[in-house]
C-alpha positions as CSV (number, residue, x, y, z in Angstrom):
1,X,-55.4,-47.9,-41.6
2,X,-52.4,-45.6,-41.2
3,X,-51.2,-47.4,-44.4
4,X,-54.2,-46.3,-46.8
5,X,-53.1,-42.5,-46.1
6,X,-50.8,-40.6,-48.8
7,X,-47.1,-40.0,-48.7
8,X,-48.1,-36.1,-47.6
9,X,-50.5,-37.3,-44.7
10,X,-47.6,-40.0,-43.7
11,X,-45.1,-37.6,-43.2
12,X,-46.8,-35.1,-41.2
13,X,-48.5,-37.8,-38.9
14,X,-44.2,-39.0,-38.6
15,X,-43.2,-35.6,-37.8
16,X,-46.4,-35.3,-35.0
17,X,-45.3,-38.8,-33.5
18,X,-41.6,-37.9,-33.4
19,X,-42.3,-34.1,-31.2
20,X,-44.9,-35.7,-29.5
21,X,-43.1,-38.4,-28.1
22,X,-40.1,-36.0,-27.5
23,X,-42.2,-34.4,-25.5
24,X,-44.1,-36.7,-23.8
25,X,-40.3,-38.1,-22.3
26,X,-39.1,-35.0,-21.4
27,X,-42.1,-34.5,-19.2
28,X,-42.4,-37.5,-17.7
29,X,-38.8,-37.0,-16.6
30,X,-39.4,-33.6,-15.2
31,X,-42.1,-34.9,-13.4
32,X,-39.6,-37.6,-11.8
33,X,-37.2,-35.0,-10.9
34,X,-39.4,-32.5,-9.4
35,X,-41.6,-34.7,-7.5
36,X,-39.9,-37.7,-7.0
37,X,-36.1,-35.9,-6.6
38,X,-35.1,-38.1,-9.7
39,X,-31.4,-36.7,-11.2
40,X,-32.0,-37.2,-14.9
41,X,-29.0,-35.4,-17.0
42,X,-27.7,-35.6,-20.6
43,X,-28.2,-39.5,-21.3
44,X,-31.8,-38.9,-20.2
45,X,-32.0,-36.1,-23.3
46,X,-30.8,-38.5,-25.7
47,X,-32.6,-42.0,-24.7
48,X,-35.9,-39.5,-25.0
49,X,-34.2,-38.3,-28.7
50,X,-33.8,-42.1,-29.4
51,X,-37.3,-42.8,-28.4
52,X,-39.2,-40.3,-30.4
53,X,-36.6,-41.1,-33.1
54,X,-37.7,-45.2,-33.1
55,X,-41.6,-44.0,-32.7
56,X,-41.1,-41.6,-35.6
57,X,-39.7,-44.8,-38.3
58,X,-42.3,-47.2,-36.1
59,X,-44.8,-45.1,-37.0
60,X,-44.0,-44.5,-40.5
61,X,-43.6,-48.2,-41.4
62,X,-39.6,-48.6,-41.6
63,X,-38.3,-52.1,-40.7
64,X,-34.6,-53.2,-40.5
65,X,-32.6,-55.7,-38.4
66,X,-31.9,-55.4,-35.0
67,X,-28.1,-55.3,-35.9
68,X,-29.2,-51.8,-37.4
69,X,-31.4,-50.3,-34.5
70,X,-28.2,-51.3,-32.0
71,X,-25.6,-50.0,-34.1
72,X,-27.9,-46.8,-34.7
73,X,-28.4,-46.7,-30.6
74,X,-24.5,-47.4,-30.2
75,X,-23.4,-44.3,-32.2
76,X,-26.4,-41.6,-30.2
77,X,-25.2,-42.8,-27.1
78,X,-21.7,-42.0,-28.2
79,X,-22.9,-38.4,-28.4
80,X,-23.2,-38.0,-24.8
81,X,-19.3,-38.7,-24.8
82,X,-18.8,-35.7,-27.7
83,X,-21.0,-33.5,-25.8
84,X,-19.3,-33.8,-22.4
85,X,-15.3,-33.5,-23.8
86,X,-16.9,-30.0,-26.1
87,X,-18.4,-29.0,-22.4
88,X,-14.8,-30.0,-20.6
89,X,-12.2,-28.6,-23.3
90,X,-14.1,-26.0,-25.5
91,X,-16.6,-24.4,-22.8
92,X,-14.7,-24.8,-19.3
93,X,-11.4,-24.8,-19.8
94,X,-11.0,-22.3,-23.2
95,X,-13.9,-19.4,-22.7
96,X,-14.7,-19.5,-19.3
97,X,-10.9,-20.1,-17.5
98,X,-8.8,-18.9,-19.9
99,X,-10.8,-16.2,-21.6
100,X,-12.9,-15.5,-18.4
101,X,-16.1,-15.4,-20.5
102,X,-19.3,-17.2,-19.1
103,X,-20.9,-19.4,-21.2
104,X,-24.7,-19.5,-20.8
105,X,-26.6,-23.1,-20.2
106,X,-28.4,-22.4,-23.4
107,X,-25.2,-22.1,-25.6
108,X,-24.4,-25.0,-24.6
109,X,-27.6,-27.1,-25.1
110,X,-28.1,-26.0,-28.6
111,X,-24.5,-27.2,-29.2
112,X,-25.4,-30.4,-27.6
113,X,-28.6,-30.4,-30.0
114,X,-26.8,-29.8,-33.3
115,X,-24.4,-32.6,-32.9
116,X,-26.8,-34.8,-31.9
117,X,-28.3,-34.0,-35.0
118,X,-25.1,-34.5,-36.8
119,X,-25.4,-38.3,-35.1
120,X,-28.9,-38.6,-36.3
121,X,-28.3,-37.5,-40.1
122,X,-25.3,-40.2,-40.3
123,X,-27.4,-42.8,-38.8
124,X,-30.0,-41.8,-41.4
125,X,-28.0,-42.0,-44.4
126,X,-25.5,-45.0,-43.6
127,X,-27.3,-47.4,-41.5
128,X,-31.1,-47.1,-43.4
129,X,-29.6,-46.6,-46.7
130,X,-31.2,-49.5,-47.9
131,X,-34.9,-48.6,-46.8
132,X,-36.8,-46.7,-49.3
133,X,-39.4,-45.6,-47.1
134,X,-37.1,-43.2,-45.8
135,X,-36.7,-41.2,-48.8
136,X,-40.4,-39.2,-48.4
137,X,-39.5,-39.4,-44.3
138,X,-36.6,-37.3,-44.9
139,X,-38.0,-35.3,-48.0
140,X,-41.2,-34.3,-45.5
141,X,-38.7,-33.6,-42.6
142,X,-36.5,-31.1,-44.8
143,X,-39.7,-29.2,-45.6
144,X,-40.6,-29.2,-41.9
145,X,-37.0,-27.8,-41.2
146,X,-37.6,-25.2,-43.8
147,X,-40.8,-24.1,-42.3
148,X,-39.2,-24.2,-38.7
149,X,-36.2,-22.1,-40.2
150,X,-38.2,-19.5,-41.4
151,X,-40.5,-19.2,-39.0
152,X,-37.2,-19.1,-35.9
153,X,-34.8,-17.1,-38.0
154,X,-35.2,-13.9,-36.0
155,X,-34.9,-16.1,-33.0
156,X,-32.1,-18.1,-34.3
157,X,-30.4,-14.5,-35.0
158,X,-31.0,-13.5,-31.9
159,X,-29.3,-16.6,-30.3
160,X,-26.4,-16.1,-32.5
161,X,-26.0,-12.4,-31.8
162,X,-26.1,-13.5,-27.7
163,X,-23.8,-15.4,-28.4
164,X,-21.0,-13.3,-29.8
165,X,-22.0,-10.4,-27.4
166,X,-21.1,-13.4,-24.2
167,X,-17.5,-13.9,-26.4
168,X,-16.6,-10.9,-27.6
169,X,-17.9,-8.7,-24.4
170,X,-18.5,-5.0,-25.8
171,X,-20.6,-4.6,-22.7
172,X,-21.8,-6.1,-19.5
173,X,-24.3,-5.8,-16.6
174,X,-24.7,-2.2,-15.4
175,X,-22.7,-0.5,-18.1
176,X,-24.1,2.9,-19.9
177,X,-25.0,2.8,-23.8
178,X,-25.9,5.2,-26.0
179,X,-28.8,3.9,-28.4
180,X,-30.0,5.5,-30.8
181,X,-30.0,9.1,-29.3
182,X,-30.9,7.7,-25.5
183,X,-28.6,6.8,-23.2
184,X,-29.7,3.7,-21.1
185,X,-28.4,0.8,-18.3
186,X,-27.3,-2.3,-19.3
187,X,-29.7,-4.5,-16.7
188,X,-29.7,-7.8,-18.6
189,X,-28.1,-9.8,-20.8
190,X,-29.7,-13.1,-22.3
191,X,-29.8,-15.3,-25.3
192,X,-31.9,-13.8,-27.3
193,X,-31.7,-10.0,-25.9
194,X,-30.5,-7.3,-24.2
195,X,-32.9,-5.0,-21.3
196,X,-31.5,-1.9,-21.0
197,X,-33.1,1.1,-18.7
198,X,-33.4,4.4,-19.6
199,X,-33.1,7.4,-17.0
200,X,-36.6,7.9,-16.8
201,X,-37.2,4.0,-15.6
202,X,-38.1,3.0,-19.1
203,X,-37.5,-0.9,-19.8
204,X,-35.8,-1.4,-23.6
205,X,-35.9,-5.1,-24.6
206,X,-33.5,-5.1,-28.0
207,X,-32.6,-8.4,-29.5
208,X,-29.5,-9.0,-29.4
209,X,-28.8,-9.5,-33.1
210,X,-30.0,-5.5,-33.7
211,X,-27.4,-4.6,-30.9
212,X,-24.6,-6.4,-32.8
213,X,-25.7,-4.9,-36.5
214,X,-25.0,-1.6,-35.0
215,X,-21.7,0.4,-33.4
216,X,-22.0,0.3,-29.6
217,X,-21.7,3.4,-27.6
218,X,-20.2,1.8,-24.4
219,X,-19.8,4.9,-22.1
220,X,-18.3,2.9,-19.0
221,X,-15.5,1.4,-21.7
222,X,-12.2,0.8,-20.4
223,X,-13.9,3.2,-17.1
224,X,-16.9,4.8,-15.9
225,X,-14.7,8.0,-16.8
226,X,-16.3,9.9,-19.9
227,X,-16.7,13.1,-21.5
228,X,-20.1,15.1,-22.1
229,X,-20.5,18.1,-23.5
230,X,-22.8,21.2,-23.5
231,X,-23.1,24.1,-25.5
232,X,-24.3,27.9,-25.0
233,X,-24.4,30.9,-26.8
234,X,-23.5,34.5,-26.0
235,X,-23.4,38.0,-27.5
236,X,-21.0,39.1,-29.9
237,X,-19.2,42.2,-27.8
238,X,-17.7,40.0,-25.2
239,X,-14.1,39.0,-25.4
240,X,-13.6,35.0,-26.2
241,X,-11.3,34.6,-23.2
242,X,-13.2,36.5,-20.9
243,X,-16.1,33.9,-21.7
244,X,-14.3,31.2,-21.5
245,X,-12.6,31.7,-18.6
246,X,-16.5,32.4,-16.9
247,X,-17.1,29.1,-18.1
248,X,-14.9,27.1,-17.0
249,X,-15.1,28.4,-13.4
250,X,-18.9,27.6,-13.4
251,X,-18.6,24.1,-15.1
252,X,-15.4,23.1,-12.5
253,X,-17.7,23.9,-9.9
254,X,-20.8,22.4,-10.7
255,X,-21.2,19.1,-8.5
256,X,-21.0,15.7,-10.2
257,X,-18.0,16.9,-12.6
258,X,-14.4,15.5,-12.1
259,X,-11.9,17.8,-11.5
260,X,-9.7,15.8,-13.2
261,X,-9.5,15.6,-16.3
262,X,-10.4,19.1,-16.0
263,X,-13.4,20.9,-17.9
264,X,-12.4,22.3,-21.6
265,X,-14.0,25.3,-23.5
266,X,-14.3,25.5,-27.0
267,X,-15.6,28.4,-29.3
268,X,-16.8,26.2,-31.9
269,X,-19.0,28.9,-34.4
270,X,-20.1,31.8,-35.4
271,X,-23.9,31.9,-35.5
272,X,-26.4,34.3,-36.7
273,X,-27.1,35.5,-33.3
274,X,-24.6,34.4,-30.9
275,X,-21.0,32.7,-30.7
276,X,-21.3,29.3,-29.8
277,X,-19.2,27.8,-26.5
278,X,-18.9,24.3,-26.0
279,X,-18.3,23.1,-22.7
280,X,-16.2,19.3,-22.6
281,X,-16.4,18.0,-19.1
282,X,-16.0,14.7,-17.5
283,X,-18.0,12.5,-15.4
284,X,-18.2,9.4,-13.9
285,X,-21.7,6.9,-13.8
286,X,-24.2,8.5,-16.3
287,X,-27.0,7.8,-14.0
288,X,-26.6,11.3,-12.9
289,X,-26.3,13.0,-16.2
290,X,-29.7,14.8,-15.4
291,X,-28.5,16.1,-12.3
292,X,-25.3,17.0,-13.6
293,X,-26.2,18.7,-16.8
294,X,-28.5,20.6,-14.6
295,X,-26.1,22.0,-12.1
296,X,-23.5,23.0,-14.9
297,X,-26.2,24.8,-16.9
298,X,-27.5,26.7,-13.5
299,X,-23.8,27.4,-13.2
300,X,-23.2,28.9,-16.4
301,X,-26.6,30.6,-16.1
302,X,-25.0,32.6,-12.5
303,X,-21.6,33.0,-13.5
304,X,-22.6,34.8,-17.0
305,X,-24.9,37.2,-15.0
306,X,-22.3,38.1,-12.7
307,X,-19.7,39.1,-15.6
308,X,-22.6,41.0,-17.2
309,X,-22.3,38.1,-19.9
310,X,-25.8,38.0,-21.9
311,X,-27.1,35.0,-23.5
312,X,-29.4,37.0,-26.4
313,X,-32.7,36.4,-27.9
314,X,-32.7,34.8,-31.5
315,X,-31.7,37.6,-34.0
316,X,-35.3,37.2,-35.1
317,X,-37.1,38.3,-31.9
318,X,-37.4,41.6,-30.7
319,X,-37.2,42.1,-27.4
320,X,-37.9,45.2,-25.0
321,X,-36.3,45.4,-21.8
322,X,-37.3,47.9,-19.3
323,X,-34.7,47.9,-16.2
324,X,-36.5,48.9,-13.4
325,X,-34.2,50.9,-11.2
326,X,-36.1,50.6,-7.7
327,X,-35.0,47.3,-6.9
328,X,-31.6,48.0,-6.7
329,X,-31.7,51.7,-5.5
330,X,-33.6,49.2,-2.5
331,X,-30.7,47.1,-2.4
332,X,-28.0,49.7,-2.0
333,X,-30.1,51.3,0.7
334,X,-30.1,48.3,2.5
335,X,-26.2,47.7,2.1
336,X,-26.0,51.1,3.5
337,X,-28.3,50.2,6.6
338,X,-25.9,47.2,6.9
339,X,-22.7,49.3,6.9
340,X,-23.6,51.6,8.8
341,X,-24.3,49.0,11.7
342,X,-20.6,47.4,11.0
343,X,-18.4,48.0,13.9
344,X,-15.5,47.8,11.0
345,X,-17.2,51.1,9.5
346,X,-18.2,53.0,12.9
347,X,-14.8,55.4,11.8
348,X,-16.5,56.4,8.0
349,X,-19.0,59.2,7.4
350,X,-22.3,58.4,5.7
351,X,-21.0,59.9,2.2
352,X,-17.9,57.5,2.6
353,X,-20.2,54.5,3.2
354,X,-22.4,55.9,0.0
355,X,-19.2,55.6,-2.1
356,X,-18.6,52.0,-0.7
357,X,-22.2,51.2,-2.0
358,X,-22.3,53.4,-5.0
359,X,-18.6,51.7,-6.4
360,X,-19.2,47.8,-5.3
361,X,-21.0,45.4,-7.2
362,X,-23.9,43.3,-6.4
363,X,-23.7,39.6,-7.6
364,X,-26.5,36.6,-8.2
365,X,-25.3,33.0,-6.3
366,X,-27.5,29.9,-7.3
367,X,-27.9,27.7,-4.6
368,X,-25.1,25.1,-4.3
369,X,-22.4,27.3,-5.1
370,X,-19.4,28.6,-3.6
371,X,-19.2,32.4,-3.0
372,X,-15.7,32.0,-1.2
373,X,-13.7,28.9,-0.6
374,X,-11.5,28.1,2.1
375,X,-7.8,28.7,1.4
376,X,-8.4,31.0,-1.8
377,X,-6.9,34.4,-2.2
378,X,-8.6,37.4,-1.9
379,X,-9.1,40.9,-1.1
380,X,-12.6,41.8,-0.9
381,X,-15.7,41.4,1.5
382,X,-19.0,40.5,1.5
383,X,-23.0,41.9,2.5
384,X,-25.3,39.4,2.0
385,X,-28.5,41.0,1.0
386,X,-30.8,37.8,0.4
387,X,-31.2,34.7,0.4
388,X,-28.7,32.1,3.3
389,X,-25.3,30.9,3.2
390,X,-23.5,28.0,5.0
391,X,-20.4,28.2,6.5
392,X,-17.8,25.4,6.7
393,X,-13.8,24.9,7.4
394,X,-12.1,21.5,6.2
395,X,-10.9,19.6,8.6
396,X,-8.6,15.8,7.9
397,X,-10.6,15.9,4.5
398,X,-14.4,16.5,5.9
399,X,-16.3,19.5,5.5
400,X,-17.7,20.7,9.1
401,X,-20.5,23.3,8.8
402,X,-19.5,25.9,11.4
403,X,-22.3,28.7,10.9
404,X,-25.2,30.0,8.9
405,X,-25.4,33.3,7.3
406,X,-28.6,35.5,6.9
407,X,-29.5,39.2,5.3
408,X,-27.3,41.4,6.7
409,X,-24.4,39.7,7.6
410,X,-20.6,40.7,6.6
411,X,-18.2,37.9,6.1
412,X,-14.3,37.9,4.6
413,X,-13.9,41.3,5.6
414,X,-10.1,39.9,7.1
415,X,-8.9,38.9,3.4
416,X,-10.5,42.9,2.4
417,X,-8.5,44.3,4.9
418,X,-5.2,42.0,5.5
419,X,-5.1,40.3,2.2
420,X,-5.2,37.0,4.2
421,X,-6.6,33.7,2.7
422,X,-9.9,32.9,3.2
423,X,-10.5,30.8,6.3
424,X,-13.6,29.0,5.5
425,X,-16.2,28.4,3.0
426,X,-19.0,30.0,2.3
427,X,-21.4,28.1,0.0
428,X,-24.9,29.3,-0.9
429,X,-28.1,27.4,0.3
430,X,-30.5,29.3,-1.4
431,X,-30.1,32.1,-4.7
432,X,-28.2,35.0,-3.0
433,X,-27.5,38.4,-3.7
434,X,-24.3,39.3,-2.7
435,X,-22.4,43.0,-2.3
436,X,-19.1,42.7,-3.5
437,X,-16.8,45.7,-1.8
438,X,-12.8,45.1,-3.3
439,X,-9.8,46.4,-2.0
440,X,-9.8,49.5,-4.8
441,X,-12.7,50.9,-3.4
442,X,-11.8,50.4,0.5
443,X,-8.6,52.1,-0.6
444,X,-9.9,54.4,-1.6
445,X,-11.9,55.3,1.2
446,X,-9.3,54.9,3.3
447,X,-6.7,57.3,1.8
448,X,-9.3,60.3,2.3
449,X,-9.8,59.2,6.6
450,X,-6.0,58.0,7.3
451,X,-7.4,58.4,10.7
452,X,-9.9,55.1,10.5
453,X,-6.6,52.9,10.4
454,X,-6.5,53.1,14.1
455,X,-10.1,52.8,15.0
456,X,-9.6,49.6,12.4
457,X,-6.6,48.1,14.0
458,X,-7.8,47.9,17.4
459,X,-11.3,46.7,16.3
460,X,-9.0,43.6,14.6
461,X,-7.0,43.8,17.4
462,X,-9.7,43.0,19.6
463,X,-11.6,40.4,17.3
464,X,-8.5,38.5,17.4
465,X,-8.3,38.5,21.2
466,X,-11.5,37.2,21.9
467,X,-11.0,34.3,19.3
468,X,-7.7,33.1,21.1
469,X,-9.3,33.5,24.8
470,X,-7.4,36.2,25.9
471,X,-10.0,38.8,27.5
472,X,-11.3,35.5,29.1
473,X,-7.8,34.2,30.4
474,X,-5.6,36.9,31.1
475,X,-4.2,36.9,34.5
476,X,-4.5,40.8,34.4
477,X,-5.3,43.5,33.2
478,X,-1.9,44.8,32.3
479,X,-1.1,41.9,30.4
480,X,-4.6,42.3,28.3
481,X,-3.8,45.7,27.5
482,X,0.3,44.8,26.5
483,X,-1.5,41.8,24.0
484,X,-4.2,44.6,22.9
485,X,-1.4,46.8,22.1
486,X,1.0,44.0,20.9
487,X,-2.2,43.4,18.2
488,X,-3.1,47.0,17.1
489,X,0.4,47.8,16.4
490,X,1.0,44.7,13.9
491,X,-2.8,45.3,12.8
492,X,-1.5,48.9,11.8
493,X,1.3,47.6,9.8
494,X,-0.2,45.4,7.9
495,X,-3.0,47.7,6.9
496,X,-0.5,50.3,6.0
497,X,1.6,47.6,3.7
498,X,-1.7,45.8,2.3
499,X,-3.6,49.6,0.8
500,X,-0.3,51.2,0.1
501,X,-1.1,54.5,2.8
């Protein structure tokens, strides 16, 4: 019966017996192995090859000696050798010991697969030379090949491109890409492609022949060190270096970036309605870009308001501003209230406290930065109007919050009045409006009530005494009034040496 059907029909029903049986093998063995704990490796593979291969020429009506079939079995068998010396010498001992690349399981089985059917093809052509039969075999499996060609090539390309990504190595597990214009997480690599995660916990599953077609962004290539970059605009009156030196203040302290290499600022054009700044800074694992972006943007957005730095409106849009003036004529009244309960400023009159308000400036902190760091050089106080603040000091490297600051506390009024360093660091928790009172305006003041240097000294005098312990310790109260006037008299000096009087 199987003989009466055409050449077409035989070869199809050849190619159906050969898979089937294949198959059939193969799952028999896995059967064996997982129920029965059966160890079948490589030699298993190829007596199932062998078997579909004898079933195939069985089926389609091939007959030749049994010196053939033996001397076909002799050389398949002799593939297991090949395949284990290419696994020893060409997988183990080149790639993955001496060129420390992993070779995945796959790889190596579609190796295996190919020379096996280097084996077959040579049986094919030397040992059934003589059978004509075989000629419409191998004619109807070259068209199945085509059609299986075709119909794997993307797959196939896939394959291939795994496999130069596992050799070549432009990136690996947990690296940061740029694709395209996202930036996404290397989470897998596999044999046919590459999962990737974005920020936003989206899954990108890109075959790996599209990832080698195209230039890889690796942004943890040679390190996790890389630069990003942001740009911003600002008005035409204000002086280049005056805006770039704003800049780079907010961007160096902006949490996330590296403080070394440090932040760069670039005036890069000339635009209709602004000149364009570009801020280069560097960071380390882009899985906080978001964060970080943010914080040097909120930064920027501060530090330009305090300079009295305006972003503008597009040239396009007109735009009415009304300044209210009530909210800071509120303000300063409230800096006065706050003075005028300072034991520092018991010594001025009211119209010397209205000049301290009327000629010190009132600055915006975002939350998260640094109004005055520990160590820094200074010469001005500060009334904090709104918002909190956090105090720290550094101590063996660790930050140790020491305080918290409300409306209407006075802090660094030593550095205003001594010129000493600042002695801790005062870091905003929530948006804060801040009175700024410098050393030219206290001078100022000071050189019309000479007088108030006394009242000062021994108010510093004292502060100091109750930070060392001494009201608490002396043994009497001769030697607390020596100290006291020890204090007052080097307080006076240095007052009279800091302001010039």
């Amino acid at each position: 019966m199987f003989n009466a059907l055409s050449e077409a029909e035989r070869d199809v029903v050849t190619v159906i017996v050969f898979i089937g049986t294949f198959f059939v093998a193969v799952g028999i063995g896995r059967f064996l192995k997982r129920r029965a704990g059966v160890r079948l490796g490589l030699l298993f593979r190829l007596f199932c090859l062998m078997l579909a291969f004898y079933a195939a020429i069985a089926a389609y009506g091939v007959h030749a000696s049994w010196r053939n079939h033996v001397g076909a079995a002799a050389i398949l068998l002799s593939t297991a050798l090949v395949v284990a010396l290419v696994n020893r010498y060409v997988w183990d001992l080149y790639f993955e010991k001496k060129r420390q690349t992993p070779i995945p399981h796959f790889l190596r089985e579609v190796i295996g697969g190919i020379i096996f059917l280097v084996a077959l093809l040579f049986v094919l052509s030397s040992g059934y030379h003589a059978q004509a039969q075989l000629k419409g075999l191998l004619a109807g499996s070259g068209i199945v090949a085509i059609i299986l060609g075709f119909a794997g090539q993307n797959l196939f390309a896939g394959i291939i491109g795994g496999i130069s990504i596992q050799i070549n190595r432009p990136y690996k597990v947990g690296d940061w890409l740029q694709v395209g214009e996202r930036f996404a997480e290397v989470m897998e690599i596999n044999w046919r492609s590459t999962r990737l995660r974005t920020n936003d916990a989206i899954y990108l599953d890109i075959p790996n022949n599209e990832m080698v077609s195209h230039a890889i962004i690796n942004l943890h290539y040679p390190t996790d060190v890389h630069a990003m970059r942001i740009r911003v605009g600002v008005e035409y009156k204000n002086p280049p270096n005056r805006v770039k030196d704003a800049l780079f203040r907010a961007a160096s302290s902006a949490e996330g970036v590296l403080a070394e290499p440090k932040v760069k600022i670039f005036l890069v054009d000339f635009a209709d309605s602004a000149v364009i700044y570009e801020i280069k800074y560097y960071m380390g694992n882009h899985s906080r870009i978001n964060e970080i972006n943010d914080a040097v943007r909120t930064n920027v957005w501060y530090a330009l308001k305090r300079q009295g730095i305006t972003i503008p409106f597009p040239i396009r849009t007109l735009h009415l501003e009304r300044r209210a003036m009530l909210p800071e004529q509120e303000e300063r009244q409230e800096a006065r209230a706050i003075l005028r309960d300072e034991a520092l400023f018991e010594c001025l009159s009211d119209a010397q406290i209205d000049s301290l308000v009327q000629q010190s400036q009132v600055a915006n902190f975002g939350r998260g930065e640094r109004v005055i760091r520990e160590g820094a050089e200074g010469d001005s106080m500060f009334v904090l109007l709104r918002g909190a603040a956090k105090v720290s000091i550094s101590r063996n490297g660790t930050s140790i919050p020491v305080a918290t600051l409300s409306a209407g506390n006075c802090f660094g009024e030593m550095s205003l009045l001594t010129g000493e360093r600042r002695t801790a660091t005062v870091r905003a928790e929530t948006d804060c409006h801040v009175m700024e009172i410098s050393k030219p305006v206290m001078a100022e003041v000071l050189r019309d009530s000479p007088d108030c240097l006394e009242r000062l000294s021994e108010l510093l005098a004292r502060r100091k005494m109750e930070n060392e312990g001494v009201l608490r310790e002396a043994a009497s109260p001769a030697q607390n009034e020596s100290k006291k006037r020890e204090y007052t008299a080097s307080f006076l000096r240095r007052l009279q040496t800091f302001f010039e009087l």
